[in-house]
C-alpha positions, 0 to 999 in steps of 0.5 A, spaced: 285 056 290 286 057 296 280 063 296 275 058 292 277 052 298 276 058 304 269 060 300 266 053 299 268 051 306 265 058 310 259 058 305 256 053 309 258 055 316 253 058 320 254 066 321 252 070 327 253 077 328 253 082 334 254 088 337 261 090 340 260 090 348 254 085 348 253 078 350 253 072 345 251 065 344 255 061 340 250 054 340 253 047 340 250 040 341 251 033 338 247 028 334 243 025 339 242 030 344 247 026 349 248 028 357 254 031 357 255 031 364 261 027 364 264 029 357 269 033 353 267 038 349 272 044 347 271 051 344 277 054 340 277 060 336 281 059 329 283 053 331 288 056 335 286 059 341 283 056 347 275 058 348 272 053 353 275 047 355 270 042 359 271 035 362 267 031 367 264 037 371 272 041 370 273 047 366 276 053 365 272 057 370 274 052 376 280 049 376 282 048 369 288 052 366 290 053 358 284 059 356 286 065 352 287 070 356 282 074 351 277 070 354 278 070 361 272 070 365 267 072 359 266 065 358 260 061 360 256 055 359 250 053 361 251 047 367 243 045 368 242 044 360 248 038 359 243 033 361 239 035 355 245 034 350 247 042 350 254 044 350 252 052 347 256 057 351 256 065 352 262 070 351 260 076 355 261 083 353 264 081 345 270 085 343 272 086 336 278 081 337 273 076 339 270 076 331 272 069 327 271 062 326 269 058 332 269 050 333 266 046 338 269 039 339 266 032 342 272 028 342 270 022 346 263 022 343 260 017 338 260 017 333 267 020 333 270 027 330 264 030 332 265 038 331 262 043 329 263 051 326 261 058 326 263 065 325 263 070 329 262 077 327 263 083 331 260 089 329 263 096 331 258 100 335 258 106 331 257 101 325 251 097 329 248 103 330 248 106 323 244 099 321 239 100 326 238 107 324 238 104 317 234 100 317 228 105 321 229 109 315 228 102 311 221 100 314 219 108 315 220 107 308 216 101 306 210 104 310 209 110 306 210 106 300 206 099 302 199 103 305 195 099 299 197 092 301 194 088 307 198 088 313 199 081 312 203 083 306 207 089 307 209 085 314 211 079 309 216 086 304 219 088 310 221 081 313 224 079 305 227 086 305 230 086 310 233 079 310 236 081 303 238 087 306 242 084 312 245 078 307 248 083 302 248 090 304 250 091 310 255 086 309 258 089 304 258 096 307 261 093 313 267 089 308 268 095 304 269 099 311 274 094 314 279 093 308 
């Protein structure tokens, strides 16, 4: 029961996928579109570790104190977008470790119990190259294969491919790796 529960609820969570040592955003605004300048929002990770904490102008990088060390100076966010309702951080030079469920909470805001999930996937170096290289392969392919079609059509295989390529297989190759 307790797989089913997991399944269902990280069907509809949004997935994000990078490449170990890169950048990431991780996005986050609420219904309405808010200032956020004088607001609370918190990031955690699996609900337990303290990614970014802002509160009326404090946070982690200036003053507050509670943040995972796994995160210490690799969080950011963005200053100049609050006024617009944009909570969105960045997690500079991604580790491995950093793969997981993410929640971004609005505490105070209305209506109330905003918060918002993703998943986090790091990907191995070596792994992110073998889907690049993999996917070169893949289009190389196509292009030898799609030379009758128009351009706007082959353009159109190769973005339904490599979609359905990135949705199943690669995926599977990656859990079947890190059992």
């Amino acid at each position: 029961m307790h797989k089913l529960l997991k399944l269902l609820f990280f069907s509809y969570v949004p997935t994000l996928q990078t490449r170990e040592g890169s950048d990431v955003m991780l996005p986050c605004s609420p219904s309405g579109k808010n200032d956020l300048t004088y607001q609370v929002f918190d990031w955690e990770k699996d609900d337990e570790q303290q990614v970014f904490l802002y509160h009326n102008g404090k946070h982690y990088n200036n003053g507050l104190t509670g943040q995972n060390e796994n995160f210490k100076n690799r969080v950011e966010f963005f200053q100049d977008q609050l006024q617009f309702g944009n909570a969105s951080i960045r997690i500079k030079n991604t580790k491995l470790t950093d793969s997981g469920n993410y929640s971004c909470t609005f505490p105070l805001l209305q209506p109330p119990g905003q918060k918002f999930y993703m998943n986090l996937v790091v990907l191995p170096l070596l792994i992110a190259l073998m889907f690049i290289i993999f996917h070169m392969q893949l289009i190389n392919s196509l292009k030898r294969q799609c030379l009758p079609f128009t351009a706007e059509i082959r353009i159109k295989l190769l973005s339904l491919l490599i979609f359905v390529n990135e949705q199943s297989h690669f995926l599977l190759y990656y859990k079947a790796l890190f059992r």
